[in-house]
Structures are given as C-alpha cells and as structure tokens.
TIRO-2110 file (N, C-alpha, C; in Angstrom, 1 decimal):
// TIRO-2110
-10.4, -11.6, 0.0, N, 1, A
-9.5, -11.4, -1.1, CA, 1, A
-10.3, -11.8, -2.4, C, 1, A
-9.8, -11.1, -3.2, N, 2, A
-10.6, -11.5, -5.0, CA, 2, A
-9.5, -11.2, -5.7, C, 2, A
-9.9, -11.5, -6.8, N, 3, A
-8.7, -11.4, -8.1, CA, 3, A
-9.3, -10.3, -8.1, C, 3, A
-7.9, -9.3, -8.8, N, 4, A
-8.1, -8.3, -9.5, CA, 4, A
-6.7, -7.5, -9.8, C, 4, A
-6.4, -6.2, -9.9, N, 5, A
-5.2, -5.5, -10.2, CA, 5, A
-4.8, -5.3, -9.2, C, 5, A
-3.4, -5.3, -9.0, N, 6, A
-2.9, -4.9, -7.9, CA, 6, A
-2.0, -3.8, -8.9, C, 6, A
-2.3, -2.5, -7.8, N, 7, A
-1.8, -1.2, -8.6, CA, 7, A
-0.3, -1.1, -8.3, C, 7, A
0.5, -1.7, -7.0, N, 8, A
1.6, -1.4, -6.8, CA, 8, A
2.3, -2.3, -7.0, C, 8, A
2.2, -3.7, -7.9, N, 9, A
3.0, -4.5, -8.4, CA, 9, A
2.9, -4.2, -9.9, C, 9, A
1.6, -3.6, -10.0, N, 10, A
1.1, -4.0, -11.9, CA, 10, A
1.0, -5.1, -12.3, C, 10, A
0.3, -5.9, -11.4, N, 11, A
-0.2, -7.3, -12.0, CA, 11, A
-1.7, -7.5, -11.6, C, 11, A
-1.9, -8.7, -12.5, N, 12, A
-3.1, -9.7, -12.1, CA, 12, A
-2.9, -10.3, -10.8, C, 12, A
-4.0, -10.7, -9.8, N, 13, A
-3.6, -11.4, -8.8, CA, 13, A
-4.4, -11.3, -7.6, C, 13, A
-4.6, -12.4, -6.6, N, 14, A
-5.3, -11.9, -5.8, CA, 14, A
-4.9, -10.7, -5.0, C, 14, A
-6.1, -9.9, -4.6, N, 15, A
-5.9, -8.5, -4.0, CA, 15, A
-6.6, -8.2, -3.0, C, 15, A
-6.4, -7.6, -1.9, N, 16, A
-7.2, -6.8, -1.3, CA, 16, A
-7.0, -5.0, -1.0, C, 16, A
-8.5, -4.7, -0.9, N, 17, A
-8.5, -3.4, -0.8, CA, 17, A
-7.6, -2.6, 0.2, C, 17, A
-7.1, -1.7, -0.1, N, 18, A
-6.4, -1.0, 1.1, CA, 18, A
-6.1, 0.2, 1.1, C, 18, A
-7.2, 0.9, 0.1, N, 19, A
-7.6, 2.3, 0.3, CA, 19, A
-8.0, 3.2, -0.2, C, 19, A
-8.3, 4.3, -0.6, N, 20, A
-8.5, 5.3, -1.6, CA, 20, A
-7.3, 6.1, -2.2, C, 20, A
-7.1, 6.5, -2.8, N, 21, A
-5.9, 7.3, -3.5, CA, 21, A
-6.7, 8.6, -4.2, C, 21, A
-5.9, 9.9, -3.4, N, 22, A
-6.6, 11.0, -4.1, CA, 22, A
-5.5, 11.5, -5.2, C, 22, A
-6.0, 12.4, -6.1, N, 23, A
-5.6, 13.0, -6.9, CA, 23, A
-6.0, 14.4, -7.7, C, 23, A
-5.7, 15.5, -7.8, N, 24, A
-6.7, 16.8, -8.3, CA, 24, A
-8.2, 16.7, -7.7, C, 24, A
-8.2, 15.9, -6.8, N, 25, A
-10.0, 15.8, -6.1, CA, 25, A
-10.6, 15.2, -6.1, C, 25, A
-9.8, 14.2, -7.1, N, 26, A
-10.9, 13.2, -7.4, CA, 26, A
-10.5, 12.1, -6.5, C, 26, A
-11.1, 10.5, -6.1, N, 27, A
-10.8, 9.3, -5.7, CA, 27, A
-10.8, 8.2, -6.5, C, 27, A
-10.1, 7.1, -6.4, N, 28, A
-10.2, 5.8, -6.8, CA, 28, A
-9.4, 4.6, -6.1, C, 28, A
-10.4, 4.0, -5.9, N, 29, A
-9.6, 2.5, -5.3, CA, 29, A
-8.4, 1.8, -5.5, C, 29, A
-7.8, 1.7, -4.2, N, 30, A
-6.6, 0.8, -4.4, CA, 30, A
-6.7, -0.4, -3.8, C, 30, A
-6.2, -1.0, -4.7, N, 31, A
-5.8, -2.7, -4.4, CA, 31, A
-4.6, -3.8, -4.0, C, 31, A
-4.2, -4.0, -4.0, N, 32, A
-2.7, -4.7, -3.5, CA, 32, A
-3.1, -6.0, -3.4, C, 32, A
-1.5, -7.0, -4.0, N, 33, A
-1.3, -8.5, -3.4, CA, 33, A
-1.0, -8.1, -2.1, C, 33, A
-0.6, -9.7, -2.0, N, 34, A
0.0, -10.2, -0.4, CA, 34, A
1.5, -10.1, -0.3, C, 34, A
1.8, -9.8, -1.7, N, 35, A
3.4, -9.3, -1.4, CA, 35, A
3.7, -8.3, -1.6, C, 35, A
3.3, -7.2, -2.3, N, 36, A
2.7, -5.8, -2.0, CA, 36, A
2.6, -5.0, -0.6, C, 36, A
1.5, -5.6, 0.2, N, 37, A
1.0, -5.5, 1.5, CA, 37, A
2.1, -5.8, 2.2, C, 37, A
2.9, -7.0, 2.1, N, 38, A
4.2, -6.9, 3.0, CA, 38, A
5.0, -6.4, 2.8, C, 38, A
5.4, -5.4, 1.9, N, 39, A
6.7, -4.4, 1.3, CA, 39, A
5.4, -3.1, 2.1, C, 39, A
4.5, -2.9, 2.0, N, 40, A
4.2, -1.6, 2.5, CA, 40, A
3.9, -1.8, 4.1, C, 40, A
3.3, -2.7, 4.3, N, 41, A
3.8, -2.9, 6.4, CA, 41, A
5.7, -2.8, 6.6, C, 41, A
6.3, -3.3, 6.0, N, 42, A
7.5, -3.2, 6.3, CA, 42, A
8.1, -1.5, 6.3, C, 42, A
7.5, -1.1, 5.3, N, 43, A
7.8, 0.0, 4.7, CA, 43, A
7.2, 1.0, 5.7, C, 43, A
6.2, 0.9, 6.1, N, 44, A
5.7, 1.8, 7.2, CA, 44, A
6.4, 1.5, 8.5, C, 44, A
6.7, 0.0, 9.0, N, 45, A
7.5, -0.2, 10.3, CA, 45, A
8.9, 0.9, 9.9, C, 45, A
9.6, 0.6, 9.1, N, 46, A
11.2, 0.9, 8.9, CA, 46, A
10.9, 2.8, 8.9, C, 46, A
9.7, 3.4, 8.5, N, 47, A
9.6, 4.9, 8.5, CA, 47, A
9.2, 5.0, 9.6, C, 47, A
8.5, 4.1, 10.7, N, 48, A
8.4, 5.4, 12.0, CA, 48, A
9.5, 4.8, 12.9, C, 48, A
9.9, 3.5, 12.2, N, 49, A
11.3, 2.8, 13.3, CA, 49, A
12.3, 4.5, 13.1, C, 49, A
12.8, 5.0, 12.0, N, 50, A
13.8, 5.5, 11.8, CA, 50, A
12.8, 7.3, 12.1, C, 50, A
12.1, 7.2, 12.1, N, 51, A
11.5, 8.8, 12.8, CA, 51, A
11.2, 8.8, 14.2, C, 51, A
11.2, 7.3, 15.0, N, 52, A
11.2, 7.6, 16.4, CA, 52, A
12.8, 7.9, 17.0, C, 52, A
13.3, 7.7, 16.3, N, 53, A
15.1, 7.8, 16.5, CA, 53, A
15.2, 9.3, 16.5, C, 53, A
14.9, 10.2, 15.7, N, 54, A
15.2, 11.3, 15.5, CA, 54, A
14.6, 12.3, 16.5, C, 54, A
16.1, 13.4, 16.7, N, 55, A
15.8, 14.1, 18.2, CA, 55, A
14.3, 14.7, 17.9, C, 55, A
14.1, 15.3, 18.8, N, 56, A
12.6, 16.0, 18.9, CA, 56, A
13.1, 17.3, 18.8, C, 56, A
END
C-alpha cells in the first residue's frame, strides 16, 4: 500500500492497485482504499451470489 488517489471514493488515502481501466483504447491505472476494496469484494460476492440463483 502507498498513499495516493483512490478513484472510487475520490479521496487522498492509502491505496492499492487493482487494475487497469480502459476507455476509447486507451489505459490508466486504478487505485482504491481499503474501504473501497471492501464495497467492490462485496459487490462482486452479492453479483454472482444473485446470478448463480438464476435459472440456466
């Protein structure tokens, strides 16, 4: 972890990397807190919790 921006809170704070983000072709780094990162693990459990439910 390092200080830096976290893009999905919009703050200062420590961060870590967690991925690239495309757009029209181009790339740029993404960053996130540690409270961030837990709203997007959650956020990923609760989307395939609620898509393994769904008939085939």
């Amino acid at each position: 972890m390092s200080w830096g921006w976290c893009v999905l809170g919009r703050h200062w704070a420590m961060v870590v990397f967690i991925g690239p983000v495309e757009s029209d072709g181009m790339q740029a780094p993404v960053h996130a807190c540690e409270g961030c990162c837990a709203y997007m693990r959650n956020f990923v459990r609760n989307y395939n919790r609620h898509r393994d439910r769904q008939p085939a």
